[in-house]
C-alpha positions as CSV (number, residue, x, y, z in Angstrom):
1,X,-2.9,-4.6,-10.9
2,X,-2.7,-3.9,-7.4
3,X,0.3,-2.3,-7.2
4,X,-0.6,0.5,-9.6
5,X,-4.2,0.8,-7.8
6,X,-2.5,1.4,-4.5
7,X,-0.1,3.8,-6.6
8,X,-2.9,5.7,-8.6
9,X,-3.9,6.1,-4.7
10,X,-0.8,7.4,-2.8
11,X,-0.4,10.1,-6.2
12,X,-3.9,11.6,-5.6
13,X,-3.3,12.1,-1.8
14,X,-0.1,13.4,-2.3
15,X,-1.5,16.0,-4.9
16,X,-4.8,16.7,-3.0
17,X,-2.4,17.7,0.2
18,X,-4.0,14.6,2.0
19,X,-0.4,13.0,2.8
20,X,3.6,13.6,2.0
21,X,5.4,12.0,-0.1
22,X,7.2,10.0,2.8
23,X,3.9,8.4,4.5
24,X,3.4,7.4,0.8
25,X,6.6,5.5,0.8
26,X,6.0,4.1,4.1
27,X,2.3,3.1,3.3
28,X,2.9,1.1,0.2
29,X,6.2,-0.5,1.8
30,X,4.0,-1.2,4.7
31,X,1.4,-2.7,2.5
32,X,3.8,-4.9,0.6
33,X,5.0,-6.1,3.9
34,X,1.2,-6.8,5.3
35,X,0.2,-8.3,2.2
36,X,3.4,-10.7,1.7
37,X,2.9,-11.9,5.3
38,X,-0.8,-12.6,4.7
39,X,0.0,-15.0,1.3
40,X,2.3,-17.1,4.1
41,X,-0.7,-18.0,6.1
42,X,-2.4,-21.1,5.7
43,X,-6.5,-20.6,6.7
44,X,-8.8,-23.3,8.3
45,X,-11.3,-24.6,5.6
């Protein structure tokens, strides 16, 4: 679900001119990275 928000996303920036289709790349890579690191985490109750 997610995945094709953040997707949905990257597509209209790239088509309003907003971003290349590189940062694009980078930024959901990025984000997979960020959010991966974030499941590993254990928070105080």
């Amino acid at each position: 679900m997610c995945a094709s928000l953040a997707l949905e996303a990257a597509r209209s920036r790239l088509f309003g001119g907003i971003h290349f289709a590189s940062a694009n790349d980078d930024g959901i890579a990025q984000g997979i990275c960020v959010g991966n690191e974030v499941l590993t985490l254990q928070f105080l109750e």
